[in-house]
SEPADO-620265 format. One line per field, with one value per atom (N, C-alpha, C): residue number from 1; residue in three letters; atom name; x, y, z. Coordinates in steps of 0.02 Angstrom, whole numbers. Each point is the difference from the previous one (the first is absolute). Layout:
BEGIN
n [NUM, ...]
res [Ala, ...]
atom [CA, ...]
c1 [X, ...]
c2 [Y, ...]
c3 [Z, ...]
END
This chain:
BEGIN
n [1, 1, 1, 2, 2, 2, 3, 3, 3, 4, 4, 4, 5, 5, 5, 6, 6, 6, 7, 7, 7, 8, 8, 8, 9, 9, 9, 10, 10, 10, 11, 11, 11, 12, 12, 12, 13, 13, 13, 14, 14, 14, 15, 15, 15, 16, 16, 16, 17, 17, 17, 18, 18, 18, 19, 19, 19, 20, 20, 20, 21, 21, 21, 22, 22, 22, 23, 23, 23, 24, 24, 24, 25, 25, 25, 26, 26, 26, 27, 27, 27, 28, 28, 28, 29, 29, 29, 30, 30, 30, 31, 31, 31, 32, 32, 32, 33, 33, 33, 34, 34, 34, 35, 35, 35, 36, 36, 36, 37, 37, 37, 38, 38, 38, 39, 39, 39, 40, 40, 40, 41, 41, 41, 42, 42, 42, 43, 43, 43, 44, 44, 44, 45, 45, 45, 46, 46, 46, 47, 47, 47, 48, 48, 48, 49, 49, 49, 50, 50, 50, 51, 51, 51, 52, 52, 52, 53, 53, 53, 54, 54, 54, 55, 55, 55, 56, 56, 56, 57, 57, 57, 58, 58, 58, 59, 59, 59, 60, 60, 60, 61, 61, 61, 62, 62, 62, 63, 63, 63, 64, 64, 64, 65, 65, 65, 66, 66, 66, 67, 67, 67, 68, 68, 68, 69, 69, 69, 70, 70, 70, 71, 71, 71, 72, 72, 72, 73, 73, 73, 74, 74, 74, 75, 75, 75, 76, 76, 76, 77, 77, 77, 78, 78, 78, 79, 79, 79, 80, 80, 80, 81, 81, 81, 82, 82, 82, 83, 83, 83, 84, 84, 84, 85, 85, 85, 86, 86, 86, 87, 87, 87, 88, 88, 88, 89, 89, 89, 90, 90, 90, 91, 91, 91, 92, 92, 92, 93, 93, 93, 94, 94, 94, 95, 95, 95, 96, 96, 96, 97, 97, 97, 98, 98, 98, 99, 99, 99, 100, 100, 100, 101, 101, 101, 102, 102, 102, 103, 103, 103, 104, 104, 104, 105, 105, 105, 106, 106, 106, 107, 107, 107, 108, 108, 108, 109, 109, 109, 110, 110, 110, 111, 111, 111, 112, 112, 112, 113, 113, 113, 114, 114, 114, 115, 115, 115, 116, 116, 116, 117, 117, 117, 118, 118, 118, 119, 119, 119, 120, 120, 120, 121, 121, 121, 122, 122, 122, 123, 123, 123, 124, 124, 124, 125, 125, 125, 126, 126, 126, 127, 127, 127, 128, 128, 128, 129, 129, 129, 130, 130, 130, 131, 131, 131, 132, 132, 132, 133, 133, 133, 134, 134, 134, 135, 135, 135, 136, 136, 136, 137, 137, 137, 138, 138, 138, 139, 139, 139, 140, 140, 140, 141, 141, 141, 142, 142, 142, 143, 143, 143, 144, 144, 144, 145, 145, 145, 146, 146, 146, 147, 147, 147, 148, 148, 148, 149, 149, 149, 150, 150, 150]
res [Unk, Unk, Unk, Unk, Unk, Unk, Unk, Unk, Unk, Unk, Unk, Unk, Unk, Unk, Unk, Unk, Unk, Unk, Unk, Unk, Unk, Unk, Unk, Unk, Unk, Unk, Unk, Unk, Unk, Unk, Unk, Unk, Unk, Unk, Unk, Unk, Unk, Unk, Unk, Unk, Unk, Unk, Unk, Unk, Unk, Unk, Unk, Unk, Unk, Unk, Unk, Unk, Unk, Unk, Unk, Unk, Unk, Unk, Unk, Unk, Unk, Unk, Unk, Unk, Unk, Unk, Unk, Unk, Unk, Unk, Unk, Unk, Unk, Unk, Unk, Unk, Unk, Unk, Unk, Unk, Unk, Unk, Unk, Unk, Unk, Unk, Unk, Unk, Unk, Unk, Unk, Unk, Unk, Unk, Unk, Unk, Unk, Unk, Unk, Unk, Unk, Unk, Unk, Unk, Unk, Unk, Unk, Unk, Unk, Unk, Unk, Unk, Unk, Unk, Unk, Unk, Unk, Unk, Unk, Unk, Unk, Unk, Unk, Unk, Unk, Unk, Unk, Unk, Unk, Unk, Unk, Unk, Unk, Unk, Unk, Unk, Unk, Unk, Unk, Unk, Unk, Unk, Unk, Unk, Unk, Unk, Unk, Unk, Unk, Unk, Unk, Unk, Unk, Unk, Unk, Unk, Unk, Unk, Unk, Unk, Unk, Unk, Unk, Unk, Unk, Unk, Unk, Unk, Unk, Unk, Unk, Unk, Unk, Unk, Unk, Unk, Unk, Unk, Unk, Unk, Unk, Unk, Unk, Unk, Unk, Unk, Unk, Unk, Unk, Unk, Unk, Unk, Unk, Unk, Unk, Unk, Unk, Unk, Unk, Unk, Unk, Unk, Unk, Unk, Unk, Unk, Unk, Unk, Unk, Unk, Unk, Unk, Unk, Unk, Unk, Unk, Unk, Unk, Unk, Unk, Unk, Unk, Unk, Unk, Unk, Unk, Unk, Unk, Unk, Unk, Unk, Unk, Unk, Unk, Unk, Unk, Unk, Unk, Unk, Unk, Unk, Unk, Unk, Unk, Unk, Unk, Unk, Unk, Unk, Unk, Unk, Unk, Unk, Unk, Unk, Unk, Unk, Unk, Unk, Unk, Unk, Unk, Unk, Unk, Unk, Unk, Unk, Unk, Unk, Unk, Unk, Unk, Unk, Unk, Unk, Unk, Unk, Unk, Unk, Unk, Unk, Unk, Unk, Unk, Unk, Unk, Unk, Unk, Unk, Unk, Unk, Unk, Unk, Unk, Unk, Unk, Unk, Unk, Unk, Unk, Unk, Unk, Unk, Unk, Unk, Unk, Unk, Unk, Unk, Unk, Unk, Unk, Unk, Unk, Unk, Unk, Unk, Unk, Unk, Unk, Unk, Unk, Unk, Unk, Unk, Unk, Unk, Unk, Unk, Unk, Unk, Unk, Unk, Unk, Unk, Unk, Unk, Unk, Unk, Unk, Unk, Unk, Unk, Unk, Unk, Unk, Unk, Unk, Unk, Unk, Unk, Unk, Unk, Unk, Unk, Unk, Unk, Unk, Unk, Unk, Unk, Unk, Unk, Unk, Unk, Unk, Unk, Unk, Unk, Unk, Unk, Unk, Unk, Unk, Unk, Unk, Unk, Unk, Unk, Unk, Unk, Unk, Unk, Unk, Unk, Unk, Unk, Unk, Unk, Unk, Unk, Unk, Unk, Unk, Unk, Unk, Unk, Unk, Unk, Unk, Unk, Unk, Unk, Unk, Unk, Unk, Unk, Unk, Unk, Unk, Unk, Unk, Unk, Unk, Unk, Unk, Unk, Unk, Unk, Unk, Unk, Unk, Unk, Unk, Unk, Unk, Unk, Unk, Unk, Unk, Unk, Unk, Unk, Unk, Unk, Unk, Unk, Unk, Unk, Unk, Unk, Unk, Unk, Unk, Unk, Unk, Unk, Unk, Unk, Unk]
atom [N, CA, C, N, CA, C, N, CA, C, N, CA, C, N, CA, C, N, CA, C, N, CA, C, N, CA, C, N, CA, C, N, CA, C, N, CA, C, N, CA, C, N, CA, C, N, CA, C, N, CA, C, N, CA, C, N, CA, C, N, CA, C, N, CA, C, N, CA, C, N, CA, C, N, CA, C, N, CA, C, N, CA, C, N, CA, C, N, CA, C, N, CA, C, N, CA, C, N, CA, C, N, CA, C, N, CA, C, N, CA, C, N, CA, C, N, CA, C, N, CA, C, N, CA, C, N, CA, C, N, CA, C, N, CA, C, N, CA, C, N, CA, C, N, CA, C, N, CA, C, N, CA, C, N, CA, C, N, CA, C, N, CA, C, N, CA, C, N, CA, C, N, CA, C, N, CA, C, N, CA, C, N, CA, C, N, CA, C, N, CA, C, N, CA, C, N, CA, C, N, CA, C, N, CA, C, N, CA, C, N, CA, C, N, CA, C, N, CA, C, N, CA, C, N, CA, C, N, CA, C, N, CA, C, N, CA, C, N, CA, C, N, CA, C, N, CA, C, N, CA, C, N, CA, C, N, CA, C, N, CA, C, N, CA, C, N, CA, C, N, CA, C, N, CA, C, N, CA, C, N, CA, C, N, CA, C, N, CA, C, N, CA, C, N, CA, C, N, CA, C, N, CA, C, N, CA, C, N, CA, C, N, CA, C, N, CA, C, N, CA, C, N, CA, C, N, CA, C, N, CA, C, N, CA, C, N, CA, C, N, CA, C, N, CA, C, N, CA, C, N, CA, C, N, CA, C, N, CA, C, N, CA, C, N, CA, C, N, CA, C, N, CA, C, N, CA, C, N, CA, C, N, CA, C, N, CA, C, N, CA, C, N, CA, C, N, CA, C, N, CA, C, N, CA, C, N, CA, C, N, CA, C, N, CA, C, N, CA, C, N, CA, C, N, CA, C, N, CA, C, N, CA, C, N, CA, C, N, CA, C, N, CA, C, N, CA, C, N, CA, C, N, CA, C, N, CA, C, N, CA, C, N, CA, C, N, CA, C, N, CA, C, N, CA, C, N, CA, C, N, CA, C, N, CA, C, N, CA, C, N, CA, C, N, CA, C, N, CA, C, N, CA, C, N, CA, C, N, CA, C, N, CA, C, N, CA, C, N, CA, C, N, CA, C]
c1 [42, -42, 44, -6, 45, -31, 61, -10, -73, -36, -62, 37, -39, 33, 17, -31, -22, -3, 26, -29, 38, -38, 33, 83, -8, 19, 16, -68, -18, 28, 17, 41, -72, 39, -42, -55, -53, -44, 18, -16, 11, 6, -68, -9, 35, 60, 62, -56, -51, -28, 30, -53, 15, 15, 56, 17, -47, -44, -23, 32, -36, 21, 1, 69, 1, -55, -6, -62, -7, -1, -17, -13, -14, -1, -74, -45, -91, 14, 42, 8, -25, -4, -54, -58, -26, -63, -52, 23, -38, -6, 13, -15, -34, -54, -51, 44, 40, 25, 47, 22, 44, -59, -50, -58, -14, -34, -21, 47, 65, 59, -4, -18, -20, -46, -60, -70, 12, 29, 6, 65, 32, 53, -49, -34, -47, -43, -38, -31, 22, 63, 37, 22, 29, -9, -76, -45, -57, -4, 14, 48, -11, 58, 11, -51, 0, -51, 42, -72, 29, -8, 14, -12, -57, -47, -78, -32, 12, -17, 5, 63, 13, -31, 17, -47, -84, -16, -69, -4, 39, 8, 17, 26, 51, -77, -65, -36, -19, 6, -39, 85, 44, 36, -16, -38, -23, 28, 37, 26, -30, -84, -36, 6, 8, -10, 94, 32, 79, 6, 55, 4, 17, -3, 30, 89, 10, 77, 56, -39, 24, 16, -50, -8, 52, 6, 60, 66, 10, 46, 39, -36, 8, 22, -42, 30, 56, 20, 67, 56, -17, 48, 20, -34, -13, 51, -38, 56, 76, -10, 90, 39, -47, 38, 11, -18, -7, -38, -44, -64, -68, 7, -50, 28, -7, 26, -63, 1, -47, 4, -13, 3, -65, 2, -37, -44, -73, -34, -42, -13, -8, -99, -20, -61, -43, -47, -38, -27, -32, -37, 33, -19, 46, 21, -20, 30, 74, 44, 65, 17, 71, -7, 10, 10, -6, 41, 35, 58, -34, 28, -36, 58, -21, 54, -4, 56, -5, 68, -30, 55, 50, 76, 39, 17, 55, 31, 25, 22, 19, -59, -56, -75, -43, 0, -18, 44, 66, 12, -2, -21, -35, -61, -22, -68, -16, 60, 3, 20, 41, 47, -86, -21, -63, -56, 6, -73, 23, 57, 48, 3, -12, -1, -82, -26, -86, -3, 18, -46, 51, 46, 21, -37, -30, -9, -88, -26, -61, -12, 66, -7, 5, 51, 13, -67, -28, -87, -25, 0, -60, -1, 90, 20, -23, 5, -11, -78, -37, -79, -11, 21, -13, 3, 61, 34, -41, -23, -33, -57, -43, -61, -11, 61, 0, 10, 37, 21, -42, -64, -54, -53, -67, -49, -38, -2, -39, 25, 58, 14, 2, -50, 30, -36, -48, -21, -2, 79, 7, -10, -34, -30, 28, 38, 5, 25, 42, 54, -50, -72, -33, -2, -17, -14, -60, -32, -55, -22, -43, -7, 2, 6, -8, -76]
c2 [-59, 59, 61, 64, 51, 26, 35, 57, 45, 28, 58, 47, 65, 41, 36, -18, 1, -40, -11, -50, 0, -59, -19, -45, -33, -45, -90, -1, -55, 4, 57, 9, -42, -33, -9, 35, -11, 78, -1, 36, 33, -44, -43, -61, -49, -2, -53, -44, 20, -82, -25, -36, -17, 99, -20, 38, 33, 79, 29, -4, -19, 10, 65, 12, 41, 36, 54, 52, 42, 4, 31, 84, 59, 67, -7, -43, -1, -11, -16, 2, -76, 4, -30, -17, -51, -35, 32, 21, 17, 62, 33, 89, 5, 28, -25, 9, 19, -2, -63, -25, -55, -71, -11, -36, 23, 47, 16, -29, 11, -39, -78, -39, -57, 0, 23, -22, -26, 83, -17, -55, -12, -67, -41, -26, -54, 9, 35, 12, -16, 18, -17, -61, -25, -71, -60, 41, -38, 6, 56, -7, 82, 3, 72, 32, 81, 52, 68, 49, 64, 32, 65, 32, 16, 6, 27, -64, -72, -68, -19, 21, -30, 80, 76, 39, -39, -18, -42, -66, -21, -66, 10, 37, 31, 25, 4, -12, -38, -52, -42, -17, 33, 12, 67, 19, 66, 80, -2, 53, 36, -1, 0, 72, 55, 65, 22, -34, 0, 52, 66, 37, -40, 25, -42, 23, 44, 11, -51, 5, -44, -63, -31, -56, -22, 57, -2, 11, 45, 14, -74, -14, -82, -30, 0, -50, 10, 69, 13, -6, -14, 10, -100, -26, -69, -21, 33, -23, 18, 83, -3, -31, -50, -12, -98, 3, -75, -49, 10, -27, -24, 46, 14, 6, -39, 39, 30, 59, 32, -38, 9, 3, 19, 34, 23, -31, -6, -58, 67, -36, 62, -39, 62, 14, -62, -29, -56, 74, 39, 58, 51, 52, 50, 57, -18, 24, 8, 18, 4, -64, -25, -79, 41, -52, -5, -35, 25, -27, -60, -65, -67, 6, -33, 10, -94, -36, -85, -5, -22, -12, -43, 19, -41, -60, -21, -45, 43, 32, 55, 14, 31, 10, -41, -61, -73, -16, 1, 9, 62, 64, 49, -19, -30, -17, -48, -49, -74, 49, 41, 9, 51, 35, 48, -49, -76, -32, -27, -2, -49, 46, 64, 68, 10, 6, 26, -75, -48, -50, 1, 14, -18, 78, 49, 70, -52, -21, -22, -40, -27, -66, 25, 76, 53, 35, 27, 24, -19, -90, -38, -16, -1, 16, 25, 68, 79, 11, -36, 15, -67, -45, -59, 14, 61, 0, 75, 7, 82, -20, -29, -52, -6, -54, -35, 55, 60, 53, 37, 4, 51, -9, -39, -9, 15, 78, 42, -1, -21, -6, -89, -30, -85, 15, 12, 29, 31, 27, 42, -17, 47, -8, 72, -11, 56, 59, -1, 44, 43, -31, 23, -46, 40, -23, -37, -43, -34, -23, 4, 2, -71, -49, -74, -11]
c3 [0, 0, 0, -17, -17, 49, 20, 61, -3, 35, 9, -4, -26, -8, 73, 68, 34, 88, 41, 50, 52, 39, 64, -16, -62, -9, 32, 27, 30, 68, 25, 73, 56, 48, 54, 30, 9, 31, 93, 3, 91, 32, 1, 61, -24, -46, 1, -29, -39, -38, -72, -36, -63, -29, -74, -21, -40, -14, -54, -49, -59, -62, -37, -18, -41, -51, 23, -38, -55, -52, -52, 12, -28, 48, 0, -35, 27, 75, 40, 67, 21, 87, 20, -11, -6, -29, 49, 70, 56, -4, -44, -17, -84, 8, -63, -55, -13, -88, -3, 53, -6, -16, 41, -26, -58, -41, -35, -50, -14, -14, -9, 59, 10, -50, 8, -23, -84, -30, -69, -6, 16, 23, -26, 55, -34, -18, -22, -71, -64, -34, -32, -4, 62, -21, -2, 10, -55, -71, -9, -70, -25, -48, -1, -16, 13, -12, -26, -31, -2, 47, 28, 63, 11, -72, 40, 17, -34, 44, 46, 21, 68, 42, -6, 35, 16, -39, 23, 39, -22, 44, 77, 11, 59, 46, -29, 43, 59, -24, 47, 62, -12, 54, 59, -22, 34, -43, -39, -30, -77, 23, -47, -31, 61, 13, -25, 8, -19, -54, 6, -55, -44, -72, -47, -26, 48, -26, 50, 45, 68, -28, -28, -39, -46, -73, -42, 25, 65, 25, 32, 16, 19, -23, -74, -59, -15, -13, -23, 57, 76, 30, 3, -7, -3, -47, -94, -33, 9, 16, 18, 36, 50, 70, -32, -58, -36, 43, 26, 22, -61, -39, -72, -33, -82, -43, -55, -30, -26, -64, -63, -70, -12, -73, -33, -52, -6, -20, -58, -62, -63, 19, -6, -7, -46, 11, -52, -51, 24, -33, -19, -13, -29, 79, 50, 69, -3, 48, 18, 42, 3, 40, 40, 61, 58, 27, 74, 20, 49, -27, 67, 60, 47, 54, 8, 12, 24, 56, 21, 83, -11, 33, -51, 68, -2, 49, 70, -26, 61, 60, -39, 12, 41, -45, 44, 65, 17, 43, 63, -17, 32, 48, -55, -1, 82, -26, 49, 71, -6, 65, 35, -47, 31, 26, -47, 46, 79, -9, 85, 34, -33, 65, 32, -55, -2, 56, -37, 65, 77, 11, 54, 39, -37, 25, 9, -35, 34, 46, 5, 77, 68, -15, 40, 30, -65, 7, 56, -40, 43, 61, 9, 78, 45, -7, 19, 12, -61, 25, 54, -4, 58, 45, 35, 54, 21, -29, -7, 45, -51, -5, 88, 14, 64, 78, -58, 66, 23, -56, 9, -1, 53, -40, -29, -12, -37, -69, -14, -76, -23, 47, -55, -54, -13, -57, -42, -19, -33, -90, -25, -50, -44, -71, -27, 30, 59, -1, 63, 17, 65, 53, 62, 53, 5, 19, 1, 73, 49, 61, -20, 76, -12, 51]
END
């Protein structure tokens, strides 16, 4: 994999655990453009798109409302960082082509190191609300980010 333009470089994190993987400048997956990063990650590898395809698709991740420069900005920071590579696909119609974006090897491994993060951050979650849960009984019920009397 070629260097990020960018990173920790897989340095140990604080609490002396498993090593972070090296980051791309979309950042952290845990600060919305670094997900957002993620998202079109795998999007792409369902198989390539142009940017206003995957802008739509990128819905049903929650980033329905997402500017759309944010979006391309992405794309392009993706391909520079060789995560994506763009090419240019010529119009079926008399339109202008259009640049596809497809996730390369580099990417797919992004991809892998962001799902072993996202899930060890949800086991963490599920932790935290258990212990929450158990500490408070006015919150075992917590529902949607509210309080719920029990």
């Amino acid at each position: 994999m070629r260097e990020p333009a960018s990173g920790n470089g897989g340095v140990p994190d604080q609490q002396g655990g498993r090593a972070r993987p090296a980051r791309h400048r979309g950042g952290d997956f845990c600060h919305p453009r670094g997900l957002l990063d993620a998202c079109l990650l795998l999007l792409m590898r369902e198989h390539p798109a142009h940017g206003y395809e995957l802008r739509t698709r990128l819905a049903r991740f929650g980033f329905a409302s997402q500017a759309p420069g944010s979006v391309y900005r992405a794309l392009h920071r993706l391909d520079e960082d060789g995560l994506a590579q763009a090419s240019w696909q010529s119009s079926d119609c008399t339109g202008p082509g259009r640049r596809v974006y497809a996730i390369t090897a580099d990417g797919e491994e992004v991809l892998e190191e962001t799902c072993a993060a996202v899930t060890d951050l949800v086991q963490t979650l599920d932790t935290f609300l258990t212990e929450y849960r158990r500490a408070d009984p006015v919150a075992r019920n917590v529902s949607g980010g509210q309080r719920v009397s029990a």
